[in-house]
VEXROKE-615404 format. One line per field, with one value per atom (N, C-alpha, C): x, y, z; residue in one letter; atom name; residue number from 1. Coordinates in steps of 0.001 Angstrom, whole numbers, plus 500000, padded with zeros to 6 digits. Layout:
<lolums>
east	(X  ...)
north	(Y  ...)
up	(Z  ...)
resn	(A  ...)
name	(CA  ...)
resi	(NUM  ...)
</lolums>
This chain:
<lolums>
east	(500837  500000  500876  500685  501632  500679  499673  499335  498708  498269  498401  499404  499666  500854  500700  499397  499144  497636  497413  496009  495757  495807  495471  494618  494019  493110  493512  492464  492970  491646  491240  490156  488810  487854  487003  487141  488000  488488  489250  489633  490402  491347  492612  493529  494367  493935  494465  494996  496160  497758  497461  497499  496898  498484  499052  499725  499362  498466  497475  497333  497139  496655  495190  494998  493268  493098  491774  491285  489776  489687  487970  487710  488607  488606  489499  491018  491248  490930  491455  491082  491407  492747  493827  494017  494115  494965  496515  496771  497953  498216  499265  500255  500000  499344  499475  499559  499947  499643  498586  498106  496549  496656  496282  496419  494881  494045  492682  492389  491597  491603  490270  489519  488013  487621  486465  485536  484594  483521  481780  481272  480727  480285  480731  481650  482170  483181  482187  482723  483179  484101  484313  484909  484789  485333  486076  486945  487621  488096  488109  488756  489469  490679  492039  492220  492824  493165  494476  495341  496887  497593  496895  497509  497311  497949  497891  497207  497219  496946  495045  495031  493569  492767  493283  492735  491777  490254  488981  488887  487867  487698  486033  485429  483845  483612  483313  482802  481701  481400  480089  479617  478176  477483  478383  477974  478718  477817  477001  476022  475832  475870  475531  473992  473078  472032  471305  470171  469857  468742  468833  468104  466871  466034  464729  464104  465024  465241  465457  466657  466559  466011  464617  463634  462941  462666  461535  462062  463246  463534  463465  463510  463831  461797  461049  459474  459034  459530  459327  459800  460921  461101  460550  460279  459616  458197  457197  455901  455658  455279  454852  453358  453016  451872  451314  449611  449573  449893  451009  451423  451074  451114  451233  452099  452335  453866  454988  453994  455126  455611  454670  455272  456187  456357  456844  458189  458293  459542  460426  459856  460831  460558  460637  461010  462602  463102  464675  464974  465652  466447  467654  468012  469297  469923  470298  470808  471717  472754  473508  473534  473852  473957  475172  475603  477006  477218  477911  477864  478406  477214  477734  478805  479527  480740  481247  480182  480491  480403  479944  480502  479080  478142  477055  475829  475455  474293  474386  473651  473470  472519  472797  472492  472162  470668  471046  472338  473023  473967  473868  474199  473676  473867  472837  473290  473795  473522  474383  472750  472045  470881  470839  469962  469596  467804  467197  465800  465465  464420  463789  463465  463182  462908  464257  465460  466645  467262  466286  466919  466040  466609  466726  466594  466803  466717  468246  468988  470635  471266  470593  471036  470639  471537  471192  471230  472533  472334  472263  471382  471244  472189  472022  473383  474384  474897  476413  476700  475740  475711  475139  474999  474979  476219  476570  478231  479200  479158  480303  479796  478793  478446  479236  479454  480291  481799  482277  483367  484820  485713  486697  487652  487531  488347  487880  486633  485196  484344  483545  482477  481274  480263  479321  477491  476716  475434  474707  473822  473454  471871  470922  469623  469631  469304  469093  467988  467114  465869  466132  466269  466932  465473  465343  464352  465146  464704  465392  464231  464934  463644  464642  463363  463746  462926  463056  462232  461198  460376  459567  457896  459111  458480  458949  459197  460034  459294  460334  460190  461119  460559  461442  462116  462593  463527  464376  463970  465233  466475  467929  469200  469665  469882  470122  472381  472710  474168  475249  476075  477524  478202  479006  480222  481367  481979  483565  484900  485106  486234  487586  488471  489493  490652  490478  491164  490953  489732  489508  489532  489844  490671  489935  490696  490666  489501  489807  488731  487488  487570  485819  485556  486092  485723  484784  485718  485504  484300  483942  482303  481398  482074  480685  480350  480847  480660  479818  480135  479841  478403  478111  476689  475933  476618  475275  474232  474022  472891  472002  472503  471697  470381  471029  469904  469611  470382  469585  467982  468006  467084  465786  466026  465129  464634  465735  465045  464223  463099  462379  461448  461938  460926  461932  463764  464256  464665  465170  465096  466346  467091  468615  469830  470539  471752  473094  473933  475289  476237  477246  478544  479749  479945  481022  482073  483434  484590  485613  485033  485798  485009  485494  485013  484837  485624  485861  484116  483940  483050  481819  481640  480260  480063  480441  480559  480317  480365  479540  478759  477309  475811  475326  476286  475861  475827  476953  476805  476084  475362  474022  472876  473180  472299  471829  473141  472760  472503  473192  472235  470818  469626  468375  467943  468417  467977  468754  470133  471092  470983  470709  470751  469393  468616  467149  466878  467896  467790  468575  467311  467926  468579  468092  468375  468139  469431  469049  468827  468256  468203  467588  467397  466731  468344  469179  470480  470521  470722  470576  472215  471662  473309  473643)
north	(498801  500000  501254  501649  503250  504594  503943  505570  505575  504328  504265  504508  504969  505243  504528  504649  504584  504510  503606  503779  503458  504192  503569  504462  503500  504422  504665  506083  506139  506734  505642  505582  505088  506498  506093  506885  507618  507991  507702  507724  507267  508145  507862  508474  508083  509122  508047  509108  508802  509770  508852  509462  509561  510394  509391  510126  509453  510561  510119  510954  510307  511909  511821  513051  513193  514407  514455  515507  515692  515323  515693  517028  518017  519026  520182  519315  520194  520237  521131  521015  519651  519294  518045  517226  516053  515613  515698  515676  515922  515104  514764  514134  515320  514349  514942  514291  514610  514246  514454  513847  514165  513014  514255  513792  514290  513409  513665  512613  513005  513525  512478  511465  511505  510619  511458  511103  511196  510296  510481  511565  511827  512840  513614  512708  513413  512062  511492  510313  510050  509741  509793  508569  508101  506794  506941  506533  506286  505279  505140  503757  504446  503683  503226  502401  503143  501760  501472  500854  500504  501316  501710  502826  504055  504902  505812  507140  506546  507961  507612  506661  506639  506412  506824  507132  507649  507164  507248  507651  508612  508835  509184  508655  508513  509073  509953  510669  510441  509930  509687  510906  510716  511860  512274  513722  514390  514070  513785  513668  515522  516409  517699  518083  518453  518584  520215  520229  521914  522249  523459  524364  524687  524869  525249  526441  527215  528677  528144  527452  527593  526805  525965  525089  526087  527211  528562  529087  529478  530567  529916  528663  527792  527647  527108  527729  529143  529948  531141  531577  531155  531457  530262  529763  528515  528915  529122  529589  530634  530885  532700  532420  533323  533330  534765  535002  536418  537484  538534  539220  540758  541388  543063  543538  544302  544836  545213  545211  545492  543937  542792  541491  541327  541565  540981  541679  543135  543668  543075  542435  541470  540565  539719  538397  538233  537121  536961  536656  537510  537450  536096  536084  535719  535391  534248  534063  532873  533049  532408  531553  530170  529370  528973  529033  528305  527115  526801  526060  526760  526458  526884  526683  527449  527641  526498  525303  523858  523280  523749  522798  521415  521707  520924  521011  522050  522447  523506  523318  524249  525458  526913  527512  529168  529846  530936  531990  532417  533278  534581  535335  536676  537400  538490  539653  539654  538285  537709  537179  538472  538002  539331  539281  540601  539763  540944  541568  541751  541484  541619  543578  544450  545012  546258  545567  546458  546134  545594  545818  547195  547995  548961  550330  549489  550926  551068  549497  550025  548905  548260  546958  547515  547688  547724  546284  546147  544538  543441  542334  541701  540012  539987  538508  539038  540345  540605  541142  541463  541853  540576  538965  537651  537830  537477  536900  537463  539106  539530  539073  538626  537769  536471  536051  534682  535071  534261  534611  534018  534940  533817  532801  532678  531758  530272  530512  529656  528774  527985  527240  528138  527850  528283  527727  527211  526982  527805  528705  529142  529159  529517  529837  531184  531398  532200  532231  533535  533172  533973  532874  533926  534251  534789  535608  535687  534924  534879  535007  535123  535222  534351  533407  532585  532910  532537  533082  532931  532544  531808  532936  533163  533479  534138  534341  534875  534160  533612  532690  533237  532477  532237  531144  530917  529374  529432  528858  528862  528035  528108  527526  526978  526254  525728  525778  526288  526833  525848  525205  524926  525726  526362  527489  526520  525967  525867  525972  527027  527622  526914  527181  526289  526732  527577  528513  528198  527619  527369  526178  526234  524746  523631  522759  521036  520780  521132  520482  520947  522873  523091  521811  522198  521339  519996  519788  518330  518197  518993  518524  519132  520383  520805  520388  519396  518403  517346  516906  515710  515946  517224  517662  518066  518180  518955  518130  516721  516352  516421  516841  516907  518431  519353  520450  520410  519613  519608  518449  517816  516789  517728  518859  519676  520404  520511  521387  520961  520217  519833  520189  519813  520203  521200  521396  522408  521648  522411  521807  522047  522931  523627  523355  522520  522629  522534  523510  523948  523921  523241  523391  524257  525354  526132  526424  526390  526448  527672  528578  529324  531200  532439  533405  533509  532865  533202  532444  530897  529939  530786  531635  531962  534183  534333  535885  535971  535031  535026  534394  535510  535067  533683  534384  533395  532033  531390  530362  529587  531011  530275  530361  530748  530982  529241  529115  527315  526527  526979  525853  525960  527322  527213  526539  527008  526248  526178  526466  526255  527889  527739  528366  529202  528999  528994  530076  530591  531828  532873  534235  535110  536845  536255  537618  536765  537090  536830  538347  538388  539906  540928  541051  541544  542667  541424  541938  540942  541232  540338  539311  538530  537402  537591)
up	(500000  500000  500000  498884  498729  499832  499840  500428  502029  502636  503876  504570  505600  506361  508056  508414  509742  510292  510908  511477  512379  513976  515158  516119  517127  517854  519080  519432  520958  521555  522709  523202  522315  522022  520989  519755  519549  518409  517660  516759  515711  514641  514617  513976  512783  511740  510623  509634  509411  508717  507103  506281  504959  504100  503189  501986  500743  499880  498825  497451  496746  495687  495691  495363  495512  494843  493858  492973  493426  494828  494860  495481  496165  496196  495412  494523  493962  492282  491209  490047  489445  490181  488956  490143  490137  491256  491829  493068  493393  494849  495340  496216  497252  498530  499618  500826  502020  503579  504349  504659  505308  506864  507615  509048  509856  510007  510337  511344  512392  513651  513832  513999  513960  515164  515674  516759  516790  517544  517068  517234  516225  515761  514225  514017  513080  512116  511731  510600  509642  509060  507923  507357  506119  505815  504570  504430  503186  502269  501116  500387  499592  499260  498866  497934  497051  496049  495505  495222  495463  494948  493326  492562  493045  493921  494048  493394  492254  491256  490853  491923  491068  492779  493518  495128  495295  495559  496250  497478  497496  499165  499267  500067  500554  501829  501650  503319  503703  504534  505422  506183  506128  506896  508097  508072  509230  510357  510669  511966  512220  511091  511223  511470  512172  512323  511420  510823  510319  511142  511878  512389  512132  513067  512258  511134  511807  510871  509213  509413  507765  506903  507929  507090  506557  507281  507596  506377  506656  505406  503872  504218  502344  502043  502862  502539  502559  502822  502768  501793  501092  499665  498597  499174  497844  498057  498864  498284  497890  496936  496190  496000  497460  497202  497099  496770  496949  497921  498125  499576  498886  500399  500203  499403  499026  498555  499861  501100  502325  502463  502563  502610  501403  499997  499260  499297  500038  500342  500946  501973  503101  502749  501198  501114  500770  501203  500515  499453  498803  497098  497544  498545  498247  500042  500239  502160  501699  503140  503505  504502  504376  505792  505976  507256  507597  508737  509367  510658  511765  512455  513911  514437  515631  515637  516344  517117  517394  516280  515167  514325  514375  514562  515134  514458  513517  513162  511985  510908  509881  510265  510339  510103  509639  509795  508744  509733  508831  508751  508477  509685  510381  509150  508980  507936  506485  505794  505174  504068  503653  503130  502239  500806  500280  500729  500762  500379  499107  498893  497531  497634  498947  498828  498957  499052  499050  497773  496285  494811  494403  493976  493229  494590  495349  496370  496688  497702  497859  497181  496594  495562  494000  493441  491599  491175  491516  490996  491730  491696  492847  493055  491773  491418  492037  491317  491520  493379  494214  495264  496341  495654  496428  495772  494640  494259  495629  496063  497209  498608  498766  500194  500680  499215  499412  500068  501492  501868  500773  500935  499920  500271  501440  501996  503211  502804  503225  502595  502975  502446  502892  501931  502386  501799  502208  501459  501310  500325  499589  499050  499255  498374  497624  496194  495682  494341  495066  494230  492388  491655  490267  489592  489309  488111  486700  485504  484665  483756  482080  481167  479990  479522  478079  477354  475588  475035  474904  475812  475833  476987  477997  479120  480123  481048  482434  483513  484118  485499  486997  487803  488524  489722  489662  490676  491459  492686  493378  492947  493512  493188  494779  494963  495977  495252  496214  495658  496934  496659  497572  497203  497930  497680  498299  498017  498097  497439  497638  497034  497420  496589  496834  497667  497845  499057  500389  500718  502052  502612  503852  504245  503889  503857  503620  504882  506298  507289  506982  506829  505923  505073  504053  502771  503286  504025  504243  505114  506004  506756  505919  505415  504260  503841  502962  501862  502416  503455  504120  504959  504637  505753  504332  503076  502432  502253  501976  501617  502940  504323  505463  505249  504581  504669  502773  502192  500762  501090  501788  501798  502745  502636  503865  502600  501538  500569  499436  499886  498819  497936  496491  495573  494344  494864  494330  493624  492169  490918  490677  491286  490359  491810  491570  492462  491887  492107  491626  492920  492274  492885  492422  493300  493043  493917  493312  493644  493478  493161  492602  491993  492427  492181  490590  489305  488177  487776  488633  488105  488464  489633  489983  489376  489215  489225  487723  486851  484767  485455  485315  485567  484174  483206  482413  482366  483359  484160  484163  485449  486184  485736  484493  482831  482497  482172  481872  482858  483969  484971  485316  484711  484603  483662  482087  481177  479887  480050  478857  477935  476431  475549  475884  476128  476001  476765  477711  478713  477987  478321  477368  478152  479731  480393  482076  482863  484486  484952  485826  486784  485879  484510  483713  482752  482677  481748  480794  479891  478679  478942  478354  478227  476813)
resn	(X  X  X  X  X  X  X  X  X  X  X  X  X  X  X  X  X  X  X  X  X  X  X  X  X  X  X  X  X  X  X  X  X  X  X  X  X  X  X  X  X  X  X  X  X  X  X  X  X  X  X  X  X  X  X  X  X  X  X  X  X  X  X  X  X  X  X  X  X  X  X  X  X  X  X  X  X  X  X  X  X  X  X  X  X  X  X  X  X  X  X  X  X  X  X  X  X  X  X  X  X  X  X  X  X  X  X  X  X  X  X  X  X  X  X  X  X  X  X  X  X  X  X  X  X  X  X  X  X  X  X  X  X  X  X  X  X  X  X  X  X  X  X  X  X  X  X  X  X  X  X  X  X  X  X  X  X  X  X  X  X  X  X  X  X  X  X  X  X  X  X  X  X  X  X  X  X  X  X  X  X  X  X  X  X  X  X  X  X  X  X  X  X  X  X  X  X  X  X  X  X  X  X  X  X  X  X  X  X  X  X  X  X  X  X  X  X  X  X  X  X  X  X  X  X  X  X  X  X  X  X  X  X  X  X  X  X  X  X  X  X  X  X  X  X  X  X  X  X  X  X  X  X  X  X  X  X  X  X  X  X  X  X  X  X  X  X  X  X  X  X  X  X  X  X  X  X  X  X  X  X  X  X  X  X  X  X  X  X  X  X  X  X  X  X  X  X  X  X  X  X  X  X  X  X  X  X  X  X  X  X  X  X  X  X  X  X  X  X  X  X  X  X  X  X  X  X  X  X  X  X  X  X  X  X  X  X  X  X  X  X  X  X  X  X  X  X  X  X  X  X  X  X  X  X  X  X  X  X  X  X  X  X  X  X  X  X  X  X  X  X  X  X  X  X  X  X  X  X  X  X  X  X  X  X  X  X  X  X  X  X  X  X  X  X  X  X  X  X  X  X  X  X  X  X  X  X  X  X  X  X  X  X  X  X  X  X  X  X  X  X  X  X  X  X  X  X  X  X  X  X  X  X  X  X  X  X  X  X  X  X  X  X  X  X  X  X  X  X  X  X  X  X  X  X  X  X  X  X  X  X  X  X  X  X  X  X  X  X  X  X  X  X  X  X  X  X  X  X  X  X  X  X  X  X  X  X  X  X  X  X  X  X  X  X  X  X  X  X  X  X  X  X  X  X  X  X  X  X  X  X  X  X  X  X  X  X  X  X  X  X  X  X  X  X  X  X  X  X  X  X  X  X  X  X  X  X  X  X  X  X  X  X  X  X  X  X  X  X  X  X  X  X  X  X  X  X  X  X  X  X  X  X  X  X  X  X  X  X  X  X  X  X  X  X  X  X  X  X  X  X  X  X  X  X  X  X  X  X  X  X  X  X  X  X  X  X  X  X  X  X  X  X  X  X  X  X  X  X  X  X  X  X  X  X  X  X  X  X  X  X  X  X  X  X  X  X  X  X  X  X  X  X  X  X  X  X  X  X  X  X  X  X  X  X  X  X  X  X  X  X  X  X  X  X  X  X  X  X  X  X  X  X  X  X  X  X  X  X  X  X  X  X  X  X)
name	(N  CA  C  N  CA  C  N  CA  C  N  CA  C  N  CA  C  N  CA  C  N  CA  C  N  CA  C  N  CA  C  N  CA  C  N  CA  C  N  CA  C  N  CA  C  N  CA  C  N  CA  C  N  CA  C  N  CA  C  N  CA  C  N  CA  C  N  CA  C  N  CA  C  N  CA  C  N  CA  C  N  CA  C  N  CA  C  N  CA  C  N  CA  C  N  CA  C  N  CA  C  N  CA  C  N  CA  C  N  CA  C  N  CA  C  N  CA  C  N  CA  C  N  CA  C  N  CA  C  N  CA  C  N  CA  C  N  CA  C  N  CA  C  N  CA  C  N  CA  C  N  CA  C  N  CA  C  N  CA  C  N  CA  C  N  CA  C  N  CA  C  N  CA  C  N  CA  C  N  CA  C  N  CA  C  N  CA  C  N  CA  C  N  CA  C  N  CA  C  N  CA  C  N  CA  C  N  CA  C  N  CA  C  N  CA  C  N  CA  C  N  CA  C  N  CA  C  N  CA  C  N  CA  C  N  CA  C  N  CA  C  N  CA  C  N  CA  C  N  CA  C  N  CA  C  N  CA  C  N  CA  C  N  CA  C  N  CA  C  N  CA  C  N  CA  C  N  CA  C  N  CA  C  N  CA  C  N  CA  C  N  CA  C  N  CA  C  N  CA  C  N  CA  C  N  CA  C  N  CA  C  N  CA  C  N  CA  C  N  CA  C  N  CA  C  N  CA  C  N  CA  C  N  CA  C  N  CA  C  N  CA  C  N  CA  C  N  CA  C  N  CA  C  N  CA  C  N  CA  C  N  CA  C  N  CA  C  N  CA  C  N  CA  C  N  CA  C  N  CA  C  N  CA  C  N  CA  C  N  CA  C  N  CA  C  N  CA  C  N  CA  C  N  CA  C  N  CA  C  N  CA  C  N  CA  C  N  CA  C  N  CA  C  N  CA  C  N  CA  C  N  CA  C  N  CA  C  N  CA  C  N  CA  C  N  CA  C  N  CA  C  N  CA  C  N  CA  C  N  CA  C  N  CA  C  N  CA  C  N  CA  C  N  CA  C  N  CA  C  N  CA  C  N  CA  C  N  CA  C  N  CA  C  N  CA  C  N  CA  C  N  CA  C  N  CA  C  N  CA  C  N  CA  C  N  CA  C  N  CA  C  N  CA  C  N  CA  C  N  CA  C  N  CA  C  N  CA  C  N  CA  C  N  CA  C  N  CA  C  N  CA  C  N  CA  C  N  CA  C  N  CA  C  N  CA  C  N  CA  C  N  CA  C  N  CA  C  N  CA  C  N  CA  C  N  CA  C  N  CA  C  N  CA  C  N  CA  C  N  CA  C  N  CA  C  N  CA  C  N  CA  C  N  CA  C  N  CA  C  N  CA  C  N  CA  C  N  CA  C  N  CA  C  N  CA  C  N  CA  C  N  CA  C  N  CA  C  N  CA  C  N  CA  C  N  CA  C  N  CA  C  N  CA  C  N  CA  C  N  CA  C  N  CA  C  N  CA  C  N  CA  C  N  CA  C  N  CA  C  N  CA  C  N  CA  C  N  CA  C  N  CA  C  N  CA  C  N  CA  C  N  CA  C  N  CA  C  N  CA  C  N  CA  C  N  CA  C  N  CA  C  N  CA  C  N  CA  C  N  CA  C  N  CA  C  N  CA  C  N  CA  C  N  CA  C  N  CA  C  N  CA  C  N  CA  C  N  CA  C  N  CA  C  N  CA  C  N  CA  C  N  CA  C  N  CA  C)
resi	(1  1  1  2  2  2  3  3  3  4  4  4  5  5  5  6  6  6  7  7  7  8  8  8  9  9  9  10  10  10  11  11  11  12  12  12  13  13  13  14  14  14  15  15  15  16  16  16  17  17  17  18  18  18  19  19  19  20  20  20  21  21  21  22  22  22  23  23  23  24  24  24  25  25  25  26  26  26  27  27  27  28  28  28  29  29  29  30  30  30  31  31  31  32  32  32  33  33  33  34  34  34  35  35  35  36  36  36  37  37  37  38  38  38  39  39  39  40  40  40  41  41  41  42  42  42  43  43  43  44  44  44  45  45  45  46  46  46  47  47  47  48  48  48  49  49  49  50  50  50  51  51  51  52  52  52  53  53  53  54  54  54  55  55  55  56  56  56  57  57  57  58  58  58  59  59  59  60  60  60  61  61  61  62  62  62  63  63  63  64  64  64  65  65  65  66  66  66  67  67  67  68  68  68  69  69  69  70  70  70  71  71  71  72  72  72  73  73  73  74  74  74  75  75  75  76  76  76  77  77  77  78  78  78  79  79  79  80  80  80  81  81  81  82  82  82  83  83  83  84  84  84  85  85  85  86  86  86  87  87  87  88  88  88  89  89  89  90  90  90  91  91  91  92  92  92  93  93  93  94  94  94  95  95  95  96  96  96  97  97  97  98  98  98  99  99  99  100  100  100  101  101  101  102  102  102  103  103  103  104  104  104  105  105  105  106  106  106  107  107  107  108  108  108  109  109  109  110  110  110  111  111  111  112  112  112  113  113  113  114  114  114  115  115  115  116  116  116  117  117  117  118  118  118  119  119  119  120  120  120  121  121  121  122  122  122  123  123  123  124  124  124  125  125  125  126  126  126  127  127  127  128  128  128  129  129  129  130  130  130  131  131  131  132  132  132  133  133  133  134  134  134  135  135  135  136  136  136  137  137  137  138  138  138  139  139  139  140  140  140  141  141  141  142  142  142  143  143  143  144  144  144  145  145  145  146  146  146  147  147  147  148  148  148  149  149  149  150  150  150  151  151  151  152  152  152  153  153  153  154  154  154  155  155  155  156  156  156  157  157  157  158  158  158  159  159  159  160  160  160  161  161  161  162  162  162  163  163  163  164  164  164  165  165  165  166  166  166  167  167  167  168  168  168  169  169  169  170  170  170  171  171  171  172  172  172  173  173  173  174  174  174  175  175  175  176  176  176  177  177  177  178  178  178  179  179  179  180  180  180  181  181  181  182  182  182  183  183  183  184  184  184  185  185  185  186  186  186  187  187  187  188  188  188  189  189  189  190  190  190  191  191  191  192  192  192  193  193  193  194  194  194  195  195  195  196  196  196  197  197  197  198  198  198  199  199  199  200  200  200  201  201  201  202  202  202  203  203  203  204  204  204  205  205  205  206  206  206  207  207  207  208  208  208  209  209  209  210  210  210  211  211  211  212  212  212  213  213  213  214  214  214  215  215  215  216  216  216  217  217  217  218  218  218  219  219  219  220  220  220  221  221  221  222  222  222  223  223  223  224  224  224  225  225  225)
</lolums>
């Protein structure tokens, strides 16, 4: 075995020193040391395969729990129903969730939201003003309600968004990843989920052009592509 090094426990945790290549968080694969730490609550499993260069890794649920808040806020943007214009002011364009600072629970993330009713008042643009919410050296999960038009019609859908950028550490990465299907499975009924890594991949709306409906979209936010 080229890429095991070590695996022993102490108490009920478990310690296991890792030299591997791996491309599931970066662009290409590459040769690294990985020294990870694990105790219940926080699982993870991996497989190995002799050739180094072709090294698998499977993360198991984080045992991360999601908050009630951001069941609230993901129905509160998925029903459009008839509101005031004072209700439809304070609906969310656009929020952030993160993990609590135990590391224990998904949720919404302070101040870290546009309003539908702060576009065209201190928001002009509302993509490009979620795009600078995203931290750059962080993970982060993501709802954003896009309003787009094809030629057809003008709609609108939520995006259920992963932000992991490649800048931010390996241990983020690694429970983020390992907790998202815990608050994607809360989000039911959403049709659009994107994974992003990178400011260049998310900041061309046109992008997130094709991840509504390809060619067929002819304007997000009401800017032509």
């Amino acid at each position: 075995w080229p890429c095991a090094s070590q695996l022993f426990t102490v108490s009920s945790a478990i310690h296991l020193v890792l030299c591997c290549s791996c491309s599931l968080f970066f662009q290409s694969p590459c040769i690294f040391f990985l020294s990870l730490h694990f105790s219940p609550g926080f699982p993870a499993c991996f497989t190995l395969h002799r050739n180094h260069r072709a090294t698998t890794t499977h993360i198991m649920a984080s045992g991360v729990t999601v908050h009630d808040n951001v069941i609230k806020v993901f129905n509160d943007m998925k029903v459009r129903k008839s509101s005031t214009p004072e209700e439809i002011k304070k609906r969310k364009k656009a929020v952030l969730f993160c993990l609590s600072p135990d590391r224990k629970q998904i949720v919404v993330e302070e101040d870290k939201q546009i309003l539908v009713g702060d576009i065209g008042d201190t928001i002009e643009d509302p993509y490009g003003s979620f795009v600078n919410l995203l931290p750059l050296h962080d993970c982060r999960y993501a709802l954003y309600d896009a309003t787009y038009e094809t030629r057809e019609s003008k709609k609108e859908d939520l995006v259920f968004i992963f932000w992991a950028p490649e800048s931010a550490p390996l241990k983020s990465k690694m429970i983020y990843a390992s907790s998202k299907d815990a608050i994607k499975k809360k989000f039911t009924g959403i049709k659009h989920e994107w994974q992003v890594n990178g400011y260049d991949d998310i900041k061309d709306r046109s992008t997130l052009a094709e991840k509504l409906g390809g060619t067929v979209v002819i304007s997000l936010e009401g800017v032509p592509l």
